[in-house]
C-alpha positions as CSV (number, residue, x, y, z in Angstrom):
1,X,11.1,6.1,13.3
2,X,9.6,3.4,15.3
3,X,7.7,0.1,13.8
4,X,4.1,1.3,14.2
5,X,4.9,5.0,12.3
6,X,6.5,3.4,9.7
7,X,3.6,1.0,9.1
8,X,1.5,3.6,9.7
9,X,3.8,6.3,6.9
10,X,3.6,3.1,4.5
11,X,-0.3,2.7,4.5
12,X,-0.9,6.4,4.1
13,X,1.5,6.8,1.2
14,X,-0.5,3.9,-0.4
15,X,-3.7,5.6,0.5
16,X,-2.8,8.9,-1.6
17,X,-1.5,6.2,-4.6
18,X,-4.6,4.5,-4.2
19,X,-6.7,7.4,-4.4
20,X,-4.7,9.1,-7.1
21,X,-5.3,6.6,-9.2
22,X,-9.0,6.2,-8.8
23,X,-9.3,3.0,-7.5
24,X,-11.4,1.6,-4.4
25,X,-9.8,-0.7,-1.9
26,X,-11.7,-3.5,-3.1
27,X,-10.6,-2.9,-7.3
28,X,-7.0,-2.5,-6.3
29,X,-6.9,-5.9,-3.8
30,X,-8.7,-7.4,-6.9
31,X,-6.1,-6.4,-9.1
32,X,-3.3,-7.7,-7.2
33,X,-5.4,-10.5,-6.2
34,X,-5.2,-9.5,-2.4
35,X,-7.8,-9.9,-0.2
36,X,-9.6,-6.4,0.2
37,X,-9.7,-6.6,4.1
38,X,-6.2,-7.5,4.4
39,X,-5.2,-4.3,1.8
40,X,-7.2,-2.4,4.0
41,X,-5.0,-3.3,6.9
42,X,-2.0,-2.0,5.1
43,X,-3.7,1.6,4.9
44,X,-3.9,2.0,8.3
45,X,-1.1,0.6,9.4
46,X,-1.7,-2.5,11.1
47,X,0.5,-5.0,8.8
48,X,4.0,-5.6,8.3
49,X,4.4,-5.8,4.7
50,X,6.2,-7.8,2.9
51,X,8.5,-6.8,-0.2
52,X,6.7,-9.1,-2.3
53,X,3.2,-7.7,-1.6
54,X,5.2,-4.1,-1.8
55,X,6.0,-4.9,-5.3
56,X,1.9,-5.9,-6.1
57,X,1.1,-3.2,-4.6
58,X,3.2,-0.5,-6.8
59,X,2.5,-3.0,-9.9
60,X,-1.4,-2.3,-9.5
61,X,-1.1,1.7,-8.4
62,X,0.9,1.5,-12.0
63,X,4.1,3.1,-10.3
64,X,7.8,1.8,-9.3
65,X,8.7,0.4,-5.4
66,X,10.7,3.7,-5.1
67,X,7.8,5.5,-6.0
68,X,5.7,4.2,-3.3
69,X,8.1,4.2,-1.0
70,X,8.8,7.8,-1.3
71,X,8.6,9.9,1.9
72,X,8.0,6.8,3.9
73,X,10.0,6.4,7.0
């Protein structure tokens, strides 16, 4: 799997977290104390995450890394 479908995989998965849970973009970046424009760019796939924002991210969707990471890539 190339760079940009991986991204891509990553931002959807947190999409269907996101939206599982309830929250807007703009609660969740909140939460984590992200800005809501650059969350946003995680969704659709335009930014290489890092393992530290990985780990803010599953901490506000209320799930573990493997759990968010699951089925991406």
């Amino acid at each position: 799997m190339d760079e940009s479908s991986l991204k891509k995989s990553f931002g959807i998965r947190c999409c269907q977290l996101r939206n599982h849970t309830g929250l807007s973009q703009e609660k969740l970046a909140l939460l984590i104390n992200m800005d809501r424009s650059y969350y946003a760019s995680i969704e659709t796939g335009l930014r290489n995450v890092t393992r530290v924002n990985m780990v803010e991210i599953a901490d506000g969707l209320g799930v573990g890394l493997s759990e968010l990471l699951r089925g991406v890539g």
